[in-house]
C-alpha positions in Angstrom: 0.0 0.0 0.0 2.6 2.5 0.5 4.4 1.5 -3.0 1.5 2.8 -4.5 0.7 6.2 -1.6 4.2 7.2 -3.0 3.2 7.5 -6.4 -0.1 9.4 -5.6 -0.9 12.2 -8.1 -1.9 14.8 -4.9 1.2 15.7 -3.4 -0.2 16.0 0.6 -0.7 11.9 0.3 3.0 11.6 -1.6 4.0 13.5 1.4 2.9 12.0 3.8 3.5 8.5 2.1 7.5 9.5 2.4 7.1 10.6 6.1 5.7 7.6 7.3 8.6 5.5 5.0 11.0 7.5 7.1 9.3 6.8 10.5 8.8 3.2 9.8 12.9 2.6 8.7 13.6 3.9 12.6 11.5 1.5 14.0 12.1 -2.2 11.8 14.7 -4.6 11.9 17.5 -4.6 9.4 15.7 -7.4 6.6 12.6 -4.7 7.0 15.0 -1.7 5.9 16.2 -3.5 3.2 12.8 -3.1 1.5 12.5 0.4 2.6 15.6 0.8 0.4 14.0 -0.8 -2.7 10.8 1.2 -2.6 13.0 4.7 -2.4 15.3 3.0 -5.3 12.3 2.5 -7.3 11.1 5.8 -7.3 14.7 7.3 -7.7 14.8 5.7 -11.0 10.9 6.3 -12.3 10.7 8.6 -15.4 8.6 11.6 -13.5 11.2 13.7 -12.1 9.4 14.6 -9.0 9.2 11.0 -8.0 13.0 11.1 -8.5 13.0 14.4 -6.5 11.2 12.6 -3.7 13.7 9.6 -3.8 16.5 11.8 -3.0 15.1 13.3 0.2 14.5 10.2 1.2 18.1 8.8 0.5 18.8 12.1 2.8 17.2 11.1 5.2 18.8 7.7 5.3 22.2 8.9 4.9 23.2 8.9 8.3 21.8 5.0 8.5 24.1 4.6 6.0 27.5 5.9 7.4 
C-alpha cells in the first residue's frame, strides 16, 4: 500500500506517504530496511522527475543510516 501512496498524483498523500517510510525505517529490523531501500530505489529511477526528487530526500534522510 505505501508503494502505491508514493506514487499518488496529490502531493499531501505523496507526502505523507515519504514521512511515514521515514518513520517506519527507525522503528524495523534490518531485513525490513532492506525493502524500505528498494521502494526509495524504485522511485529514484521512475521517469517523472518529482518521483526522483522525492527519492532523494529520502536517501537524505537515510544517509546517516548509511554511514
Amino acid at each position: 500500500m505505501l508503494d502505491e501512496l508514493l506514487y499518488d498524483p496529490k502531493e499531501a498523500v505523496k507526502d505523507k506517504a515519504i514521512k511515514v517510510l521515514l518513520d517506519l525505517r527507525s522503528v524495523v529490523q534490518n531485513d525490513d530496511k532492506e525493502y524500505i531501500m528498494n521502494l526509495t530505489l524504485k522511485l529514484a529511477h521512475d521517469p517523472e522527475a518529482h518521483n526522483r526528487t522525492c527519492a532523494l530526500k529520502i536517501l537524505n534522510e537515510f544517509a546517516q543510516d548509511m554511514g
